[in-house]
N, C-alpha and C positions, 0 to 999 in steps of 0.2 A: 643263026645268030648265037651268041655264047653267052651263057649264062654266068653273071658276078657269083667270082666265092662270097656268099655271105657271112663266112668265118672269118674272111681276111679285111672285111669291113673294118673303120673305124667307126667308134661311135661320135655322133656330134658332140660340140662343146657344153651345147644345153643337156644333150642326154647322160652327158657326162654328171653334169653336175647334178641332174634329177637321181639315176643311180646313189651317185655317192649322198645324197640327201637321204633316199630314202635306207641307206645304212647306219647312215647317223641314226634314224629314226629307230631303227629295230633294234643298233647298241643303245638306246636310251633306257627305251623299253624292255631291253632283257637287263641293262643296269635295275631298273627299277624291281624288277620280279626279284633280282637277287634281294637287292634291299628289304622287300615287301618278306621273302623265307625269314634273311637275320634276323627282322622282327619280331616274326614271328615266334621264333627260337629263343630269343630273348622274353618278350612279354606274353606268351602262349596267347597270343589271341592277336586277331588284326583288327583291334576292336576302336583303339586310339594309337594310330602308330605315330600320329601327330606329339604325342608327348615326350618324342625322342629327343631329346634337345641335340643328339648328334647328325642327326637327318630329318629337321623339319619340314623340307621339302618332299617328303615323302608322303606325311598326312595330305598336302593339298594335292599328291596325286592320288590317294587311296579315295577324297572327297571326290575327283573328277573320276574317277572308275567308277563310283558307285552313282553318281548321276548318269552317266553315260550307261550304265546298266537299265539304269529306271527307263532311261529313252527308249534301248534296246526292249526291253518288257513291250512298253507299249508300242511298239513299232515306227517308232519316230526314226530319225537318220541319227546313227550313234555309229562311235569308231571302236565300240568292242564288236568285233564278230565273235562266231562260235568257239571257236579253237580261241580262241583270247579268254572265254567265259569260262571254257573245261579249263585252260593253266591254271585261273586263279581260284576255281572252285574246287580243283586238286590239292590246294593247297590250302584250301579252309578260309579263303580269304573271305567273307562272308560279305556277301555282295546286297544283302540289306541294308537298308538303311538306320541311324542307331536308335530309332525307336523301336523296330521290328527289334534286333538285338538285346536293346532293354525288355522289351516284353517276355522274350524267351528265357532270357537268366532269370528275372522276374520267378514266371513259373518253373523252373529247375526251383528256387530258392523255396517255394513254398511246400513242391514236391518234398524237397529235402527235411524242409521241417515236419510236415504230416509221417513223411518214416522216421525219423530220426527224434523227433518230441523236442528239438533244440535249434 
């Protein structure tokens, strides 16, 4: 019996469109990481990128990565995997939450004053 080229296969029309779905999906999301740098570069911190008035869609994706982080912590079902956690924490995105955030400037602020007397 002969075995089918699997290379000369077509794809079905569902698998067709699952592919090209899930490339929509990964230009979103590499759209979005570009976004997430400008930001960054612009307001040195990813602290409120929500205040961009030129990309406010972007805040309610940095609010859904950082929920989706908290998931991932505690092991629940989240859509950051590993390699998604290193990009953004390569990047300083700071994947706490903005109480953790306020607490840490917080104590920089007061470090700053006990050396500094101001």
């Amino acid at each position: 019996a002969s075995v089918p080229n699997i290379l000369s296969c077509k794809p079905s029309l569902e698998a067709s469109a699952q592919i090209q779905q899930h490339q929509t999906h990964q230009n979103r999301l590499n759209q979005r990481y570009k976004d997430l740098k400008s930001s960054v570069e612009m307001c040195g911190n990813t602290i409120s990128p929500d205040s961009i008035p030129s990309n406010p869609s972007l805040g309610m994706s940095v609010g859904t990565k950082r929920h989706s982080y908290k998931k991932y912590q505690n092991e629940d079902s989240s859509n950051l995997n590993k390699n998604r956690i290193q990009l953004l924490k390569k990047e300083d995105f700071g994947l706490e939450d903005r109480i953790q955030t306020w607490e840490r400037a917080y104590e920089e602020l007061v470090s700053f004053v006990k050396e500094f007397g101001h």
